[in-house]
C-alpha positions in Angstrom: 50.7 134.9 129.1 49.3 133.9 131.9 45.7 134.9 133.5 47.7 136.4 137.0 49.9 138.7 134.4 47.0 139.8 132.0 45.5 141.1 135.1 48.3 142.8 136.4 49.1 144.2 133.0 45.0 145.4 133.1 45.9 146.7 136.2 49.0 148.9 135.2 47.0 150.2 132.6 44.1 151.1 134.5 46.7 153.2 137.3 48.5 154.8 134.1 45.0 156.3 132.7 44.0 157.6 136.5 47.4 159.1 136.8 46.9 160.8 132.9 43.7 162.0 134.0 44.9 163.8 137.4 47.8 164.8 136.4 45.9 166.7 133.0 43.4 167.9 135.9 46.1 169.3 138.1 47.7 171.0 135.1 44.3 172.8 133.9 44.2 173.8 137.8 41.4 172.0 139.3 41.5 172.1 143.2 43.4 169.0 144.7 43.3 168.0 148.3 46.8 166.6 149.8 46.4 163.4 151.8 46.9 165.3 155.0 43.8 166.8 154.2 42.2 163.8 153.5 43.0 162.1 156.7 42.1 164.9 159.0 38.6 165.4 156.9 37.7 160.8 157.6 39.2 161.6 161.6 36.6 164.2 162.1 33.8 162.4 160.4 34.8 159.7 162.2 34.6 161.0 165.9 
């Protein structure tokens, strides 16, 4: 295997444990923002 596919592989693993994690969070109900909100919230800082 080369170096470019260990790294992508690392990186697919690394995205599937962030998406475990949210996705356990979102099930316990931990409050979420949608990415609408999180583009209005950087415009206004951002003004």
């Amino acid at each position: 295997m080369g170096i470019e596919a260990f790294e992508k592989r690392n990186q697919l693993s690394d995205l599937r444990k962030k998406i475990v994690k949210v996705e356990k969070e979102r099930l316990r109900g931990v409050k979420t923002i949608t990415l609408d909100e999180v583009r209005n919230k950087l415009k206004r800082r951002l003004r």
